[in-house]
MOPAC internal coordinates of N, CA, C and O (Angstrom, degrees):
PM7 1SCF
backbone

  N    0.0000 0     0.00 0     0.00 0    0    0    0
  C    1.4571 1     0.00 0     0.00 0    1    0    0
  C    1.5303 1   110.30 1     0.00 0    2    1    0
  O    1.2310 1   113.75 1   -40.47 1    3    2    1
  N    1.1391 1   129.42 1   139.53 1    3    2    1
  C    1.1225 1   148.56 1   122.66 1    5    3    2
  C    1.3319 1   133.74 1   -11.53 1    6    5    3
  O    1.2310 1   105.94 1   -98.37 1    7    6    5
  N    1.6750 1   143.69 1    81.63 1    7    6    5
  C    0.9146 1   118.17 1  -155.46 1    9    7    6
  C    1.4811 1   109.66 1   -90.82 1   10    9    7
  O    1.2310 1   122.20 1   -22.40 1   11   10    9
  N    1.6738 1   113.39 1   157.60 1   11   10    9
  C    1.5483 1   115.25 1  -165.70 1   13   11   10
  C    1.4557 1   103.83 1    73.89 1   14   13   11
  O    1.2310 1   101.43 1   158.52 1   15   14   13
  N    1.1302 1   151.45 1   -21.48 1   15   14   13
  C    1.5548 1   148.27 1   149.88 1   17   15   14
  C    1.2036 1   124.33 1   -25.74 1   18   17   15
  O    1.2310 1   111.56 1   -62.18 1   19   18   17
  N    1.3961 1   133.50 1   117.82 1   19   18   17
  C    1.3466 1    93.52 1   168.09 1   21   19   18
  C    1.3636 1   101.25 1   -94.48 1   22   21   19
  O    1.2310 1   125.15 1     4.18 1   23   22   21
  N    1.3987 1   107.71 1  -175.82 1   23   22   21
  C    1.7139 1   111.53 1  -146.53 1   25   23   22
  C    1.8707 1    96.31 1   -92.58 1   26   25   23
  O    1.2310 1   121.56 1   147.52 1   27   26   25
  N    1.4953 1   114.62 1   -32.48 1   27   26   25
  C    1.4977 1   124.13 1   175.19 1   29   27   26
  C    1.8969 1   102.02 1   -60.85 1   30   29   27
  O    1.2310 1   125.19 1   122.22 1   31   30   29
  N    1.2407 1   107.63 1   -57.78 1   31   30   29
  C    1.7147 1    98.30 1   175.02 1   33   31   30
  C    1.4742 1   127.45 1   -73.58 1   34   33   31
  O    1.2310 1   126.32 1  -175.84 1   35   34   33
  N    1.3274 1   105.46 1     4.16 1   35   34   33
  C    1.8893 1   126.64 1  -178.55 1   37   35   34
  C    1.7602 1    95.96 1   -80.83 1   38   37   35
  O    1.2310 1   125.81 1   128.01 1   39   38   37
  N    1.3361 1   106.44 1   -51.99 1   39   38   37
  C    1.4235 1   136.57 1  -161.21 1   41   39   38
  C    1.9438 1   103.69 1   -62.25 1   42   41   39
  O    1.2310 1   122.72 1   124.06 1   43   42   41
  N    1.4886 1   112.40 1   -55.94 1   43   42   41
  C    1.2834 1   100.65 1   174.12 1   45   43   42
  C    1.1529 1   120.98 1  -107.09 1   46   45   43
  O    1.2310 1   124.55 1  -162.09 1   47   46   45
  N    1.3171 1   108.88 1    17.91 1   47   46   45
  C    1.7337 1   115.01 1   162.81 1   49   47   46
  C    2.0394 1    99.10 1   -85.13 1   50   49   47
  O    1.2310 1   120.98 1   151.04 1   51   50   49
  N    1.0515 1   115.73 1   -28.96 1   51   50   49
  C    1.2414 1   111.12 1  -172.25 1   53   51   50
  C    1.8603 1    92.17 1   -78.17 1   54   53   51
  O    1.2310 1   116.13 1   150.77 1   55   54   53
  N    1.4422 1   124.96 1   -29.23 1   55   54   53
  C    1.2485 1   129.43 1  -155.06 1   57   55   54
  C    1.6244 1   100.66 1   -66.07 1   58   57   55
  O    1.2310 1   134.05 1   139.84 1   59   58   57
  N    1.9211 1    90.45 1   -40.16 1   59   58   57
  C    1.8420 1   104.37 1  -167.00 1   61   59   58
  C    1.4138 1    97.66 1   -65.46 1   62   61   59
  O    1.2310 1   116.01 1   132.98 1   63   62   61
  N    1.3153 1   125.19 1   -47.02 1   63   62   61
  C    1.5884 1   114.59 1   169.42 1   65   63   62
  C    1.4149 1   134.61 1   -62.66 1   66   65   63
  O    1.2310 1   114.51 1  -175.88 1   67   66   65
  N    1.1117 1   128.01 1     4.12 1   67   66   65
  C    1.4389 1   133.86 1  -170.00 1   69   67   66
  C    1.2509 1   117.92 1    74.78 1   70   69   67
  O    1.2310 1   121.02 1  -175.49 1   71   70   69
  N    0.9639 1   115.65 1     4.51 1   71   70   69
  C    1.5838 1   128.35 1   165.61 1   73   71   70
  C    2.0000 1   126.99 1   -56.67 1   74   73   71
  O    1.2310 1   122.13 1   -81.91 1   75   74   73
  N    1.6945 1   113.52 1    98.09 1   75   74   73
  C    1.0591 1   107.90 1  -177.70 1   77   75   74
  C    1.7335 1   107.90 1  -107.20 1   78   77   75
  O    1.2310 1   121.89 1   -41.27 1   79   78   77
  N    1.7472 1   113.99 1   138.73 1   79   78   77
  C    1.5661 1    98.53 1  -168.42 1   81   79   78
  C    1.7199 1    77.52 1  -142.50 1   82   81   79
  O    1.2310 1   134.48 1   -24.77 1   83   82   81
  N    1.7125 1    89.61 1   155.23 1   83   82   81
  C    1.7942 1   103.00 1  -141.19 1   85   83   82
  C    1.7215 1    82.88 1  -175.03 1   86   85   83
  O    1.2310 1   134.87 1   -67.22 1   87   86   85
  N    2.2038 1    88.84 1   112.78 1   87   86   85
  C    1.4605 1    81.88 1   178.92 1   89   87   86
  C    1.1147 1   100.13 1   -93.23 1   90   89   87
  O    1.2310 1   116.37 1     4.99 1   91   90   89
  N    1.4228 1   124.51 1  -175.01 1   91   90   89
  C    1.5090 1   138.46 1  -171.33 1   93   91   90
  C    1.5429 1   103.36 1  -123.11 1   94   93   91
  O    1.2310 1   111.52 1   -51.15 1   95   94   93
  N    1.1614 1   133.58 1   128.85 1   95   94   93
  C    1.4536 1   118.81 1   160.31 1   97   95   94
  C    1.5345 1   122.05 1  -104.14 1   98   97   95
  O    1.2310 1   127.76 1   -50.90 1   99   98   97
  N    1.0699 1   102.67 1   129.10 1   99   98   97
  C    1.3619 1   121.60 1  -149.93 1  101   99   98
  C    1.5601 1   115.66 1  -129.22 1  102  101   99
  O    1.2310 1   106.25 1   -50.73 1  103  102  101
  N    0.7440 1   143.14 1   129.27 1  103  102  101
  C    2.1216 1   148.06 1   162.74 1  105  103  102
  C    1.2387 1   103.19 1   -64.27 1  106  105  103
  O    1.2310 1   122.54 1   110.51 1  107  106  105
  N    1.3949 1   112.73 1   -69.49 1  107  106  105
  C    1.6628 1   119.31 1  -150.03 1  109  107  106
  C    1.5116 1   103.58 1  -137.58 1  110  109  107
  O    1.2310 1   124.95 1   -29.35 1  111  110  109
  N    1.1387 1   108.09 1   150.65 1  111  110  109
  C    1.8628 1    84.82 1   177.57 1  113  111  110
  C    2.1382 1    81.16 1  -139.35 1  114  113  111
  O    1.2310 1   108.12 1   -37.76 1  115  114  113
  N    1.1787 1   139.80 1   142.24 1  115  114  113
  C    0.9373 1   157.23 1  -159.63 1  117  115  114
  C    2.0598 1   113.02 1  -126.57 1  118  117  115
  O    1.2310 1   130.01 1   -55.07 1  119  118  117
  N    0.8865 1    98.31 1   124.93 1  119  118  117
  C    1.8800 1    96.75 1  -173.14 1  121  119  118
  C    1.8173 1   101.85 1  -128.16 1  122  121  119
  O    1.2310 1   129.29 1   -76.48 1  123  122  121
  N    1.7105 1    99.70 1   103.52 1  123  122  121
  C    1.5556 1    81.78 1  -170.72 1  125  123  122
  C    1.8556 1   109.29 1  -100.40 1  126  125  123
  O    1.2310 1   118.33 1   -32.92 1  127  126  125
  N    0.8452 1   120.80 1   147.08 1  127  126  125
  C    1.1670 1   137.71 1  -164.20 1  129  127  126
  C    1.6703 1   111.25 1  -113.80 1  130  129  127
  O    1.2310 1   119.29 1   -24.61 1  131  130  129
  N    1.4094 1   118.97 1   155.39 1  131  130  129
  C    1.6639 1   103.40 1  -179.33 1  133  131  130
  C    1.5802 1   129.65 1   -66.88 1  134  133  131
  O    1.2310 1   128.13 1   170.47 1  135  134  133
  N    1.5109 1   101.95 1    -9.53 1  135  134  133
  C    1.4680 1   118.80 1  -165.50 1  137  135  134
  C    1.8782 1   104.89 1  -137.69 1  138  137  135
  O    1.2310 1   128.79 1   179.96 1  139  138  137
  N    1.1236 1   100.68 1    -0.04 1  139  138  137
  C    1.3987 1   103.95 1  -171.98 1  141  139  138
  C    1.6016 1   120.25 1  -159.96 1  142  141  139
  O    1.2310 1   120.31 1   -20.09 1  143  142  141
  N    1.1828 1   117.00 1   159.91 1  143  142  141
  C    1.5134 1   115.84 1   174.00 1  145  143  142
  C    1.7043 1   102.90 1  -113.56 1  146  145  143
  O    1.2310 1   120.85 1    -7.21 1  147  146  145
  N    1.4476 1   115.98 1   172.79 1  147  146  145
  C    1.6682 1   121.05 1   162.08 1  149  147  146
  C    1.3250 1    93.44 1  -138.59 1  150  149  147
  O    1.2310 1   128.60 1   -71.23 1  151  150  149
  N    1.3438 1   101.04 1   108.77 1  151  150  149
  C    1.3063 1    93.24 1   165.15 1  153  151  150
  C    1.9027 1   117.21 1  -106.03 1  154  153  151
  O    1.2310 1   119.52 1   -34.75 1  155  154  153
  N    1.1829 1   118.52 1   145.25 1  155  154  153
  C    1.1370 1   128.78 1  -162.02 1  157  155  154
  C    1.8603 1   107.05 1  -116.78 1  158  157  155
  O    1.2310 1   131.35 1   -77.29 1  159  158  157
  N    1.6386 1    95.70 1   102.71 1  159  158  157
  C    1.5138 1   108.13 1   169.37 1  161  159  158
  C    1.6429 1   133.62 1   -65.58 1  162  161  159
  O    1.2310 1    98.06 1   -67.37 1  163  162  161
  N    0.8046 1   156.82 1   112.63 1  163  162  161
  C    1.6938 1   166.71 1   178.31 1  165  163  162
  C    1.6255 1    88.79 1    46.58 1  166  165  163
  O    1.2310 1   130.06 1  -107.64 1  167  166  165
  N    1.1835 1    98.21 1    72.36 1  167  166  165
  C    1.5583 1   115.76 1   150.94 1  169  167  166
  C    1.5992 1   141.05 1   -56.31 1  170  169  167
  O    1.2310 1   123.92 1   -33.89 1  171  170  169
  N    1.0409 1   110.08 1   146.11 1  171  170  169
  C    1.6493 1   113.93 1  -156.70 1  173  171  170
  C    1.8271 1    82.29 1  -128.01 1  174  173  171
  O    1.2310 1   121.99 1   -85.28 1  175  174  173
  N    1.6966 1   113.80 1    94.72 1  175  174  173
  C    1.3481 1   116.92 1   168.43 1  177  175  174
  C    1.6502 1   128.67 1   -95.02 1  178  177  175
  O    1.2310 1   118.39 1   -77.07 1  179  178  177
  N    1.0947 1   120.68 1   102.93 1  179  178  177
  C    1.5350 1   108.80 1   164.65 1  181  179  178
  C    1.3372 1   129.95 1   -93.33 1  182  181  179
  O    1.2310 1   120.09 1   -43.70 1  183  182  181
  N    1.6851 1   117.43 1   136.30 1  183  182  181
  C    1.8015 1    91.47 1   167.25 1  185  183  182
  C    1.4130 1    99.93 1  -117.35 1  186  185  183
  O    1.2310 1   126.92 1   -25.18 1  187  186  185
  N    1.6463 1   104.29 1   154.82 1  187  186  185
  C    1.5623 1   108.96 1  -166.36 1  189  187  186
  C    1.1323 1    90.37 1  -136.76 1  190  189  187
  O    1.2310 1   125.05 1   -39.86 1  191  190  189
  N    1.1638 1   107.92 1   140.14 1  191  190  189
  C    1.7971 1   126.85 1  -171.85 1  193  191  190
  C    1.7998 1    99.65 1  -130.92 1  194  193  191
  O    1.2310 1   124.70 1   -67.94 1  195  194  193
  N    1.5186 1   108.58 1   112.06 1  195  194  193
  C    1.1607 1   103.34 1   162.34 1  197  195  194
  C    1.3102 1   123.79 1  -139.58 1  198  197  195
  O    1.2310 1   120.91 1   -49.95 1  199  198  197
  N    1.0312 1   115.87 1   130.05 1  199  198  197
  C    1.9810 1   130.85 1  -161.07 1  201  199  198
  C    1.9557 1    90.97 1    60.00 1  202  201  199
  O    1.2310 1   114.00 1  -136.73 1  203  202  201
  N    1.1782 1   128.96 1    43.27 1  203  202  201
  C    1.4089 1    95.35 1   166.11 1  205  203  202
  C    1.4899 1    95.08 1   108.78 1  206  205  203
  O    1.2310 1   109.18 1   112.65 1  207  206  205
  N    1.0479 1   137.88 1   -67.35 1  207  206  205
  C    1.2241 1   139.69 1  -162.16 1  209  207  206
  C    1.5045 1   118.65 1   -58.96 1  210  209  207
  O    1.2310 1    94.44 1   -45.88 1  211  210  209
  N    1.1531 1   161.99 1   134.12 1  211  210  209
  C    1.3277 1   149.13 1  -165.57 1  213  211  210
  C    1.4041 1   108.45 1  -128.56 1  214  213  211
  O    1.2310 1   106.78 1   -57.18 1  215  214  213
  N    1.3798 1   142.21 1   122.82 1  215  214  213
  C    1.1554 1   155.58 1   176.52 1  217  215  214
  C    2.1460 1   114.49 1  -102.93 1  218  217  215
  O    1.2310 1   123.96 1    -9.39 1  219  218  217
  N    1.1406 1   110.00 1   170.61 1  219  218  217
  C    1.3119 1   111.99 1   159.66 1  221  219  218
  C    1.6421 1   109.15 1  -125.98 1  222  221  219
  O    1.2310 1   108.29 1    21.13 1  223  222  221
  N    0.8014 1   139.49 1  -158.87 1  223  222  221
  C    1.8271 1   159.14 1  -128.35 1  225  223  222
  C    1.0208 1   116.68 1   165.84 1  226  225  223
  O    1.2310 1   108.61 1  -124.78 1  227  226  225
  N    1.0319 1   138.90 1    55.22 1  227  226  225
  C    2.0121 1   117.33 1  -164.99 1  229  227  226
  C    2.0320 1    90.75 1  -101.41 1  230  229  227
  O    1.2310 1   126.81 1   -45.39 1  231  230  229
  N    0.9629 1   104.52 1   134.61 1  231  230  229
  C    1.8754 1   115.86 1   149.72 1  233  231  230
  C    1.3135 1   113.15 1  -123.10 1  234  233  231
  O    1.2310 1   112.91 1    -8.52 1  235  234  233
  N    1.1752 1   130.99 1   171.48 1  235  234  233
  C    1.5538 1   146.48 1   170.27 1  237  235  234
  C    1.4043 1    91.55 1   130.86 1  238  237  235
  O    1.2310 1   130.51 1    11.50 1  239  238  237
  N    1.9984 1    97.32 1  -168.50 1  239  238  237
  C    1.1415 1   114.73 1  -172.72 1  241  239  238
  C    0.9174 1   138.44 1   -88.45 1  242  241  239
  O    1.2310 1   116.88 1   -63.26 1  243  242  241
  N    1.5036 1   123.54 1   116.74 1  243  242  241
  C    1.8376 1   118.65 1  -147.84 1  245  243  242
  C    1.6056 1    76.83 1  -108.26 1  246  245  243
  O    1.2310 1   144.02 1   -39.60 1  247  246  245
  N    2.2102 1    70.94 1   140.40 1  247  246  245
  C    1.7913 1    93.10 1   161.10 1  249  247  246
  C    1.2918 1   133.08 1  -125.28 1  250  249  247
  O    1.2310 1    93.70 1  -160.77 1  251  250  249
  N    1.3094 1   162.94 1    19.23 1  251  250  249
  C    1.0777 1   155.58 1    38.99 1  253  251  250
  C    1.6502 1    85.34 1   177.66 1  254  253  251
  O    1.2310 1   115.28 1   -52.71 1  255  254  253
  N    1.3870 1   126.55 1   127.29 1  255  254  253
  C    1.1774 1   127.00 1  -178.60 1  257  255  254
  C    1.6050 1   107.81 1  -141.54 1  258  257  255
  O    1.2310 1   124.67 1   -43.46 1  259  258  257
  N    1.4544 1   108.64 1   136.54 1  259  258  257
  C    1.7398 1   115.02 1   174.54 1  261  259  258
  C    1.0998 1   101.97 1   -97.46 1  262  261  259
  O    1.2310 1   136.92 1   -45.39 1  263  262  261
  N    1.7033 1    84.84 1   134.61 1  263  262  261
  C    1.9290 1    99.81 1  -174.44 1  265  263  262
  C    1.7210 1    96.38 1   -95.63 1  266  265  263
  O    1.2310 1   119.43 1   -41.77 1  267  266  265
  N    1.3028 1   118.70 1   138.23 1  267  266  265
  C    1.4378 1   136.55 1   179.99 1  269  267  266
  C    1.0556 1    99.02 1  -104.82 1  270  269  267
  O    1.2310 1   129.89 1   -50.51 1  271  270  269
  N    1.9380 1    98.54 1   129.49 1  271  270  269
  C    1.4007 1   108.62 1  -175.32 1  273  271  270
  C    1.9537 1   112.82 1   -92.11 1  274  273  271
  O    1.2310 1   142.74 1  -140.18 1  275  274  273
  N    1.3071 1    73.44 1    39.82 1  275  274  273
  C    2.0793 1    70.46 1  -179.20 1  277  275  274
  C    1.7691 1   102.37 1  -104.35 1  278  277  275
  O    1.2310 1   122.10 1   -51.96 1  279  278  277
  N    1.1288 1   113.58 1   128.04 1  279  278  277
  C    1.2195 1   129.28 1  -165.90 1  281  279  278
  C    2.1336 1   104.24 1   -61.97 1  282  281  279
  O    1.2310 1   114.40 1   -23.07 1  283  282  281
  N    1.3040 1   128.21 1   156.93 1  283  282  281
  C    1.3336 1   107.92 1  -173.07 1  285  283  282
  C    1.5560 1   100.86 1   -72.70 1  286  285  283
  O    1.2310 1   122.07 1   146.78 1  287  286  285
  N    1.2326 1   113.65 1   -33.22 1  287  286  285
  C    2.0063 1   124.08 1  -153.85 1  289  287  286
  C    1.4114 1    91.59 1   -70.31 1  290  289  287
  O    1.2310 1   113.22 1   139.73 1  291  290  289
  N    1.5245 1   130.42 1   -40.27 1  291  290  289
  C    1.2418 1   124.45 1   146.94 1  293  291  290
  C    1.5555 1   136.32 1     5.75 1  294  293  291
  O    1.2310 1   137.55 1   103.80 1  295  294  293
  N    1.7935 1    83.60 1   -76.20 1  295  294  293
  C    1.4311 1   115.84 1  -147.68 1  297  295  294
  C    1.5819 1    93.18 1   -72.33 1  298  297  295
  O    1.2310 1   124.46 1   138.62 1  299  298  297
  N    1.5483 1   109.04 1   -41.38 1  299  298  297
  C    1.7142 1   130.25 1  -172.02 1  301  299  298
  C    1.5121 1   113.03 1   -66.64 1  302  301  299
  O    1.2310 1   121.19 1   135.65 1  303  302  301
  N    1.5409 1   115.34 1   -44.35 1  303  302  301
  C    1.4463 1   120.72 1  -174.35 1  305  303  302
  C    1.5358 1    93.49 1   -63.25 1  306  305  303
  O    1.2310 1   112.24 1   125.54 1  307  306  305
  N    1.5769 1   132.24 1   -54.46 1  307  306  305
  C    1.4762 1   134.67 1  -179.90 1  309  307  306
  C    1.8312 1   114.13 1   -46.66 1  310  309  307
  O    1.2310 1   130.10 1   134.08 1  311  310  309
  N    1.4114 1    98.13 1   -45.92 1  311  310  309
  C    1.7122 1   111.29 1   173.54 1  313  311  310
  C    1.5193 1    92.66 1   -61.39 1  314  313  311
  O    1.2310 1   105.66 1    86.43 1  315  314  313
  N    1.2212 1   144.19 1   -93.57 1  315  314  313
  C    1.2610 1   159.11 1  -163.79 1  317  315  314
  C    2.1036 1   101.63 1   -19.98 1  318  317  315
  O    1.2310 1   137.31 1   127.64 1  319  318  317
  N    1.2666 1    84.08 1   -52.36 1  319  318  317
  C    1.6409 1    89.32 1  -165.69 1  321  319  318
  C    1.0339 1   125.61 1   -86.10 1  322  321  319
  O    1.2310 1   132.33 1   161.97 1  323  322  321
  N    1.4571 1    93.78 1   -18.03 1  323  322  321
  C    1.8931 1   101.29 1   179.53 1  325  323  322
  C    1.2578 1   115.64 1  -125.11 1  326  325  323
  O    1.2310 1   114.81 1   176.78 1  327  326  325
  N    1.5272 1   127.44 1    -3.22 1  327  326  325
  C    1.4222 1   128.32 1   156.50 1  329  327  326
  C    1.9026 1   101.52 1    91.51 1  330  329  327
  O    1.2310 1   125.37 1   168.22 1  331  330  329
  N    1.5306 1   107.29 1   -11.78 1  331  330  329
  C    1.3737 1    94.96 1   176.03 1  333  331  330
  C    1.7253 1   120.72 1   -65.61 1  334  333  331
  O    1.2310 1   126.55 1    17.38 1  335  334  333
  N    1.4640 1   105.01 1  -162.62 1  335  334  333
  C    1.3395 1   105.92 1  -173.44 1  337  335  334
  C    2.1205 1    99.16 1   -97.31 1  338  337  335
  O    1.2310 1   127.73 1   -17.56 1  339  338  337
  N    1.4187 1   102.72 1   162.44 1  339  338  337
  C    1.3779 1   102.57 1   176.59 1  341  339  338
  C    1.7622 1   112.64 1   -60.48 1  342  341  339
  O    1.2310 1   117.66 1   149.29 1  343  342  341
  N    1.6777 1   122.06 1   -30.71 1  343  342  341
  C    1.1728 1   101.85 1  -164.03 1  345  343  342
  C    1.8872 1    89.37 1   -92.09 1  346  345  343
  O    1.2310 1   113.93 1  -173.02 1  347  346  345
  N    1.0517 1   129.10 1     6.98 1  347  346  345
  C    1.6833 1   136.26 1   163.30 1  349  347  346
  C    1.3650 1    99.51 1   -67.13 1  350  349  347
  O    1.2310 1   123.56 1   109.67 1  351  350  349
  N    0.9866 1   110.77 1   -70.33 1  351  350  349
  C    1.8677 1   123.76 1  -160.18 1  353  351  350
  C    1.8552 1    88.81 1   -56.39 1  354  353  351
  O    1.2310 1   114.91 1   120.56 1  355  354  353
  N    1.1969 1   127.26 1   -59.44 1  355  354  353
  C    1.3709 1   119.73 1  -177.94 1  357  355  354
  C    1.4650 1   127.16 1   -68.33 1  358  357  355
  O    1.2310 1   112.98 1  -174.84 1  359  358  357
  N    1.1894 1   130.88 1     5.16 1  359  358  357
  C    1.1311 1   140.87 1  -149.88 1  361  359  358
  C    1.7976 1    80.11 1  -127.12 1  362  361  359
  O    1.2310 1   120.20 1   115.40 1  363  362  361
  N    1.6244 1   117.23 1   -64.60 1  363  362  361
  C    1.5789 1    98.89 1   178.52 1  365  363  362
  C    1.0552 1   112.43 1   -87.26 1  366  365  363
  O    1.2310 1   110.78 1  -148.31 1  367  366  365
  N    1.6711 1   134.94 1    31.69 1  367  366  365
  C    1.2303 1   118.31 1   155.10 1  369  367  366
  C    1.1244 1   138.03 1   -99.18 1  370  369  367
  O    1.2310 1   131.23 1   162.14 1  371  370  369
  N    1.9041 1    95.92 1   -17.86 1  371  370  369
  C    1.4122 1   115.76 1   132.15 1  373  371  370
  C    1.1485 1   128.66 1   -61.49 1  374  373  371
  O    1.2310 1    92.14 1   150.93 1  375  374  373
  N    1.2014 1   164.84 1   -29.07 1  375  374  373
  C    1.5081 1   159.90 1   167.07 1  377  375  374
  C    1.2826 1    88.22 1   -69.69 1  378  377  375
  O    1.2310 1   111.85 1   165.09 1  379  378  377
  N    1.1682 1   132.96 1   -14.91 1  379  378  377
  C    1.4804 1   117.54 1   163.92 1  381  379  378
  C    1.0392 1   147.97 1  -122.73 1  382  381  379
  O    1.2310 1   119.21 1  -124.42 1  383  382  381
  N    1.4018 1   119.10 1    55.58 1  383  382  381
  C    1.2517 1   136.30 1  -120.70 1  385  383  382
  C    1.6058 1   114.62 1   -37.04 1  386  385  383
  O    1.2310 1   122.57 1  -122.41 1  387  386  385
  N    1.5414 1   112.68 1    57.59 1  387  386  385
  C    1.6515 1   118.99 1   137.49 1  389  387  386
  C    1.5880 1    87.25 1   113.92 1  390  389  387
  O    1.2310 1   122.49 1   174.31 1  391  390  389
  N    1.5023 1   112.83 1    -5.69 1  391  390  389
  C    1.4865 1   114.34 1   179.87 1  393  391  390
  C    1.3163 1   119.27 1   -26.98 1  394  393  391
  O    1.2310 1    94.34 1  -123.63 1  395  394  393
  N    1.4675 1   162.11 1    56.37 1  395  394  393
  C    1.4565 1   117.81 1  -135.60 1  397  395  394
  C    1.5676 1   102.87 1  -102.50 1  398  397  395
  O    1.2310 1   109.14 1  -149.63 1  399  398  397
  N    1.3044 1   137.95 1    30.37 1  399  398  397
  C    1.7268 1   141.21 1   124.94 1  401  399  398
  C    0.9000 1   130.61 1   -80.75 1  402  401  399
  O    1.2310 1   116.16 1   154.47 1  403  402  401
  N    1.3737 1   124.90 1   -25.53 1  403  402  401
  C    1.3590 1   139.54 1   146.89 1  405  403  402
  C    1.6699 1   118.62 1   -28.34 1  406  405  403
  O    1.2310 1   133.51 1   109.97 1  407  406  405
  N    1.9472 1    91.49 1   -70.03 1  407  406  405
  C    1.4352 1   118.09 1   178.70 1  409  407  406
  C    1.3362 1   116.69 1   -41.26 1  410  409  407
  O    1.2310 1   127.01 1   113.76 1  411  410  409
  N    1.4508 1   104.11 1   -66.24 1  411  410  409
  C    1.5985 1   113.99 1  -167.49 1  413  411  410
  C    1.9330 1   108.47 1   -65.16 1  414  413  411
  O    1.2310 1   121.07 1   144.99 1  415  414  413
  N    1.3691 1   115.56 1   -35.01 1  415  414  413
  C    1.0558 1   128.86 1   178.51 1  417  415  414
  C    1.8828 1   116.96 1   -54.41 1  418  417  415
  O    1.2310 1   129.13 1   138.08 1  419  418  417
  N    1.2241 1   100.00 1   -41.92 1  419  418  417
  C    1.6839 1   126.16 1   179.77 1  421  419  418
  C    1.6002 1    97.26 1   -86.08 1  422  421  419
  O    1.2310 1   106.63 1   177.92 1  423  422  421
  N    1.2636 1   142.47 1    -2.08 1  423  422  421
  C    1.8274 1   142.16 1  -159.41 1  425  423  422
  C    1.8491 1    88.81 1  -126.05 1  426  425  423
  O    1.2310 1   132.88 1   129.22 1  427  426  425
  N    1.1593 1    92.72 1   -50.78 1  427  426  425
  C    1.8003 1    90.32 1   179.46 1  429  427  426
  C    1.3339 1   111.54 1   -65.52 1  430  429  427
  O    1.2310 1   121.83 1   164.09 1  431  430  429
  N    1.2186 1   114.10 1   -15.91 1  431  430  429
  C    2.0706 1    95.83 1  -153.76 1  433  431  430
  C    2.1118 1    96.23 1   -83.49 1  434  433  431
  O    1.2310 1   120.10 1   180.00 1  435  434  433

């Protein structure tokens, strides 16, 4: 917004430009990245289309998450064989970099 605008003369001044704005309702909105996610809490979405072009808007509360490159079937064959817990099995499959004979070998001893 515009401050001092009012929001009705905001509305077809954006109209005279080709400007279309269109909220989205949304929960979660998620941004995945090669090494990371953003995930976005009680989000405030707009999409704005102007001449054609289409954009998004997102605000709220970003949380910044590292994506682990250990596969899940991984994570399960290590659960399966060694009886630990899933965030166990991922935790030494990282300390091992993803070894998973390595893993299970180092969980048994």
């Amino acid at each position: 917004m515009i401050p001092g605008m009012n929001p009705r003369d905001l509305q077809k001044a954006m109209k005279r430009l080709g400007m279309k704005q269109e909220e989205i309702e949304a929960s979660e909105v998620v941004i995945k990245c090669t090494d990371k996610e953003l995930v976005v809490h009680n989000p405030q979405v707009m999409k704005v289309n102007v001449m054609g072009q289409e954009s998004l808007q997102i605000t709220g509360e970003i949380e910044e998450r590292l994506l682990s490159s250990i596969k899940d079937e991984d994570i399960e064959s290590v659960v399966e064989q060694t009886g630990v817990s899933r965030e166990n099995a991922l935790k030494a499959l990282e300390e091992n970099d993803g070894d998973i004979a390595k893993t299970i070998l180092h969980l048994k001893e």
